[in-house]
N, C-alpha and C positions, 0 to 999 in steps of 0.2 A: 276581812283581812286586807291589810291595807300590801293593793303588789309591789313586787320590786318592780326598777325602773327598768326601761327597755334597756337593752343595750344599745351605748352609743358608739360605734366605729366611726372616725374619722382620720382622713388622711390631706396632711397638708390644708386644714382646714381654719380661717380665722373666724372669730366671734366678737362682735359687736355691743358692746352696753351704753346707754349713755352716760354722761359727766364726766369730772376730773378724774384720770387714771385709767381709762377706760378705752383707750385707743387701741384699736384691733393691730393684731401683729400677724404677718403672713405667715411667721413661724417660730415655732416653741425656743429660740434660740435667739430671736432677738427681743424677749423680755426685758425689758429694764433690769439690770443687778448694779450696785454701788454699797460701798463702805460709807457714804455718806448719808448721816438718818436725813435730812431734809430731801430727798431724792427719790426715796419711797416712802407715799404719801398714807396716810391712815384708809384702808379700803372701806367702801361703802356696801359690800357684799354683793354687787352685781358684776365685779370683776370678774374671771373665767378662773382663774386661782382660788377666787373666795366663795361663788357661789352654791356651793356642796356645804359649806361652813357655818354654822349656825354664831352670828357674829356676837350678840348679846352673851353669849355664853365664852368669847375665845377675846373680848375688846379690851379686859382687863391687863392682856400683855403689850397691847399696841401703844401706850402712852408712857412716856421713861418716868414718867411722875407718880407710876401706881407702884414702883417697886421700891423694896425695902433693902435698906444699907449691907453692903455684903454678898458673894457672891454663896450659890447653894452649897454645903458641904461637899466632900467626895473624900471616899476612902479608898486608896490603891495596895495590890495585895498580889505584887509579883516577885517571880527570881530574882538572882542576885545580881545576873545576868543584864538584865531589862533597867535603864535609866527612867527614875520618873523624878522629874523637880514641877514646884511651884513657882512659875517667872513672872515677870510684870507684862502689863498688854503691849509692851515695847516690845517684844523679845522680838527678834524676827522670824522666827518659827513659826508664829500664828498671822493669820489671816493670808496664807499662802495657797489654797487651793479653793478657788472658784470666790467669788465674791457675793455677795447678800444678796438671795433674790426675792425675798419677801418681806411686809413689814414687820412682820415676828422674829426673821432671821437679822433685820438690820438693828433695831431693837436691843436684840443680843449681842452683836458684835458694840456697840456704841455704848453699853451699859454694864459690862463685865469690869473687876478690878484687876483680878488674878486670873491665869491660863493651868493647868494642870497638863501638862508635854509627857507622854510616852512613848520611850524612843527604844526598840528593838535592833540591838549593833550589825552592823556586817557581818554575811556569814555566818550569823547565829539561830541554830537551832533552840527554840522553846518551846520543851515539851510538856509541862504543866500550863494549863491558862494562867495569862490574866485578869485578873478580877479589880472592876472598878465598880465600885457600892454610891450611889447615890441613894441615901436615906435620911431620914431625920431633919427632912424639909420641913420650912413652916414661913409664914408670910409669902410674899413674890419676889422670885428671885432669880437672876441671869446665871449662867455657867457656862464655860470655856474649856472642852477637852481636845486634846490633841491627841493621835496614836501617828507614829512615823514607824513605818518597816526598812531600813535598811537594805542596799545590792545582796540579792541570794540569801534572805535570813526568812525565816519561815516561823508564823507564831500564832495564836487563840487567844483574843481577844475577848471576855465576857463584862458586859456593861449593862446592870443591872438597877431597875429602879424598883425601889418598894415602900409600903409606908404611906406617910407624910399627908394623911387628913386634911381637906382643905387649903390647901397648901395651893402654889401653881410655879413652874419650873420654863424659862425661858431658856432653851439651851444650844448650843453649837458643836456640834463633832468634827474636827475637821481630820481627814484618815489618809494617808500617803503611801503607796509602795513605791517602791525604787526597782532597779534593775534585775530582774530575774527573782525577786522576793515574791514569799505565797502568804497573805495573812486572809485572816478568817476575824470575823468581829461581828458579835451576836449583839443584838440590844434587845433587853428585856423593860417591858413596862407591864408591870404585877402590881400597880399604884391600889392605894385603895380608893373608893369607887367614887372618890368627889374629888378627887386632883386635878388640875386643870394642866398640860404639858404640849411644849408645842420643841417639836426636836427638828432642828437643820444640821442632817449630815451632809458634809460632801465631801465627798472621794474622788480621792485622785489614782489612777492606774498606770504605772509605768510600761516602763518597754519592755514586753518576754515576763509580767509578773502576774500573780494573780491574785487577786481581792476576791472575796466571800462573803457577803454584806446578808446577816440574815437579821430581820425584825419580825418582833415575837411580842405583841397587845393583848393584855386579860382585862387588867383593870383600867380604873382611868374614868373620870366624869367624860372630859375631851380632852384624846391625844391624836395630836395631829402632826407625825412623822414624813416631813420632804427630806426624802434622796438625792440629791444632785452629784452627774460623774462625769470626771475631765479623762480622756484618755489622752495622755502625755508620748506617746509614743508609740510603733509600732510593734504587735502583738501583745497584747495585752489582751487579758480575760477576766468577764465579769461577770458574777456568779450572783444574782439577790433572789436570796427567799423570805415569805413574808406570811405570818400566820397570822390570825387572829377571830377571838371569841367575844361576840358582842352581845350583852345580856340588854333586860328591859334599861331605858333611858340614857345608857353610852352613845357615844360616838367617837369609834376610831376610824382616823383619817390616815390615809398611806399614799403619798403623793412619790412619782419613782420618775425622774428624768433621763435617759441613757441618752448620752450626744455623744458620737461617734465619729471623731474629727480628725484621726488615725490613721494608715490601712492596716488589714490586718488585722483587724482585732474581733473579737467573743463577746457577744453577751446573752447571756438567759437570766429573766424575769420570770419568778413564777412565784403566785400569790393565793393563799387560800382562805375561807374564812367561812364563820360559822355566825348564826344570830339569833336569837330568841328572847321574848319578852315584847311589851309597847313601848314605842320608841325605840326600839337598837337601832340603833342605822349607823352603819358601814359607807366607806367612800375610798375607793380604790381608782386614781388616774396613773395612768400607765403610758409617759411619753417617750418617743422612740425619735433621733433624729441621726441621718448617716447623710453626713455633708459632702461637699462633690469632690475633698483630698481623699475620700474612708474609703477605695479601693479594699475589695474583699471580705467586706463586713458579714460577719454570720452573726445575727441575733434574732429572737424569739422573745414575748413576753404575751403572760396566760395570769389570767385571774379567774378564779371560781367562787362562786357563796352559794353557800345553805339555808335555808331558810328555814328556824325548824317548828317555829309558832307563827300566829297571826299578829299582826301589828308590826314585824318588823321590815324594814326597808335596804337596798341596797344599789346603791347605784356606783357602776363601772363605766370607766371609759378610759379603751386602749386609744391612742391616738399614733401612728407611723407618718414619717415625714424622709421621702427618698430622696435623695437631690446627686445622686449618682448609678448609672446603670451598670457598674463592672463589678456586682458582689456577690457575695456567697448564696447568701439567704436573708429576706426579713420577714417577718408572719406576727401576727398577735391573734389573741381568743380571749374570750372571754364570756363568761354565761351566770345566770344567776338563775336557779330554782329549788323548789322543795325537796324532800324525800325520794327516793329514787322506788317506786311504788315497786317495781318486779324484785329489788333487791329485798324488802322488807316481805313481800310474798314469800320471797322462796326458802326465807329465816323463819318465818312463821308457819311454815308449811310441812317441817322440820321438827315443828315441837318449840321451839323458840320463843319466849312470852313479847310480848308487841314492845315495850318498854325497854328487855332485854336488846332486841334485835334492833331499835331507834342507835341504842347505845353503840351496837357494835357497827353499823355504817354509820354514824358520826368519826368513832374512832379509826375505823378505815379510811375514810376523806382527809383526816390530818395525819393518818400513820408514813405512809409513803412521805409525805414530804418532812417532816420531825426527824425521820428517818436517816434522810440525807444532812443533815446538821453534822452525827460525828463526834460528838464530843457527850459518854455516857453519862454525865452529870446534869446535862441538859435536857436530853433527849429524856431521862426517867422524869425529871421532874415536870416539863413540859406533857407528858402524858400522865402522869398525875392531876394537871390542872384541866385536861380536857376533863377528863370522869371526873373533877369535882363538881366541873362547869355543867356536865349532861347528870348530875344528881340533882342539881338548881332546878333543870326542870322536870326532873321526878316529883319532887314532892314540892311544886308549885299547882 
């Protein structure tokens, strides 16, 4: 069995490669980011962003020459309430929170035609989600979504990817609360199992508002999801959960940056995920940075994996960066191991057939956190694709 990787804990720690692009940074915040594509350079995968990333498999997005005329479909499917238009890359709506930090993300901002803007008004309660379908991919292709929360307007965002065979999706979320606004925005990637998908969210969190950023990976040849989050003001709260099931020869990647440049403000991180087959490998970085204005910062961020066959791998790394002493709390965890042998004893012990008892501590490992999602359309269907997923290795 090939083991999972140690865990790596570091704090305030830089990393060294050689050649172009490769210059150590003291800290996770002074990354190079620009709108400009000539400024982030094509990586050679010994970068500390790219090195988890199996590069022959993800290069097809880094060159604007591989992609084809047109940006990816998207179907939207809200109230009457909720504005959504199609504008041009002028608009000045877009490219407003946080700017490009990777070459997949600049890529996308430089190669998009059209922006998709979803704007929930002031003061507006929406109590049905909304539903944005990205399906019926085909060739390689960029896309540009916006979600804007308005002061005090409160809503359920679902962004859902499925489908699209061979296909490969270059994409950009960029997600805004305003003053005292609570949104929630779930992204599902259910691709079928050769799609290539590289998603740069970043979120911005206003003053007294709250974001809920939850990412949720079944399918997927390689999808490789970076979060990046601005806090715009003080009190603000940030909420990411992050599941994911990795069969033989996937690889999802979940790259999560919290910068905390604020005071006053929240965050919890918490990430879970499950693996089986040869080749699954899993890649969870978990960066934390509370700069020397974030007076009062409380945040936490936990990653766990399971490992439920031989051959799969999983490598985790929480990284914390303190640069003020007058705060709340900071803490990270993280573990990666197999079965939990006493809990499968005492199933079995019971009368419980071995298979049976796998099944039900898998689903207990993801029920708590699925749990806290909240919205029962999700929640049923996301625990339907566990049991499909722990059938896969039944009758393998």
């Amino acid at each position: 069995m090939t083991t999972p990787n140690t865990i790596v804990e570091t704090m305030n720690k830089a990393h060294s490669h050689g050649g172009p692009q490769t210059a150590a940074h003291s800290s996770r915040g002074d990354r190079p980011t620009s709108f400009n594509l000539d400024d982030i350079a094509v990586p050679r995968g010994r970068e500390e962003d790219w090195r988890f990333t199996p590069m022959r498999r993800i290069e097809r997005l880094f060159d604007p020459a591989n992609y084809d005329t047109g940006d990816a479909p998207v179907i939207v499917d809200a109230p009457n309430a909720v504005s959504v238009e199609t504008v041009a890359r002028d608009d000045k709506r877009l490219g407003t929170v946080l700017a490009p930090g990777d070459r997949t993300a600049v890529v996308a901002w430089s190669g998009f035609e059209r922006a998709t803007v979803i704007e929930i008004p002031a003061e507006t309660v929406v109590d049905a989600p909304i539903h944005i379908n990205v399906t019926d991919l085909d060739g390689t292709r960029n896309q540009h979504i916006v979600v804007r929360a308005a002061a005090f307007s409160k809503a359920t965002v679902i962004l859902s990817h499925t489908g699209s065979a061979g296909a490969a999706l270059n994409q950009t979320v960029e997600v805004e609360t305003s003053e005292s606004a609570d949104l929630t925005v779930i992204s599902l990637q259910e691709w079928d199992d050769d799609i290539l998908h590289a998603s740069n969210q970043r979120l911005a969190v206003g003053g007294n508002s709250k974001l809920t950023h939850i990412v949720v990976s079944f399918g997927g040849d390689l999808v490789r999801v970076s979060a990046d989050t601005d806090f715009r003001a003080p009190g603000g709260e940030l909420n990411m959960l992050g599941i994911y099931f990795v069969d033989a020869g996937q690889h999802l990647e979940h790259r999560v940056f919290v910068d905390h440049s604020q005071p006053n403000c929240y965050s919890r991180v918490t990430y879970k995920g499950a693996l089986q087959g040869k080749d699954a490998h899993s890649v969870w970085i978990g960066d934390c940075l509370i700069r020397e204005a974030a007076d009062g910062t409380d945040t936490y961020e936990l990653n766990r994996n399971l490992v439920l066959t031989e051959g799969a791998k999983a490598d985790s790394v929480p990284n914390l960066e303190i640069e003020n002493g007058e705060i709340k709390g900071a803490g990270h965890a993280s573990a990666t191991g197999r079965f939990d042998d006493e809990q499968l004893f005492y199933l079995m012990s019971r009368g419980v057939p071995e298979q049976e008892a796998r099944r039900l501590v898998v689903r207990g490992f993801f029920a708590e956190l699925i749990n806290q999602i909240g919205v029962p359309e999700v929640v049923d269907r996301l625990m339907a694709t566990v049991e499909a997923e722990m059938a896969k290795s039944r009758n393998n």
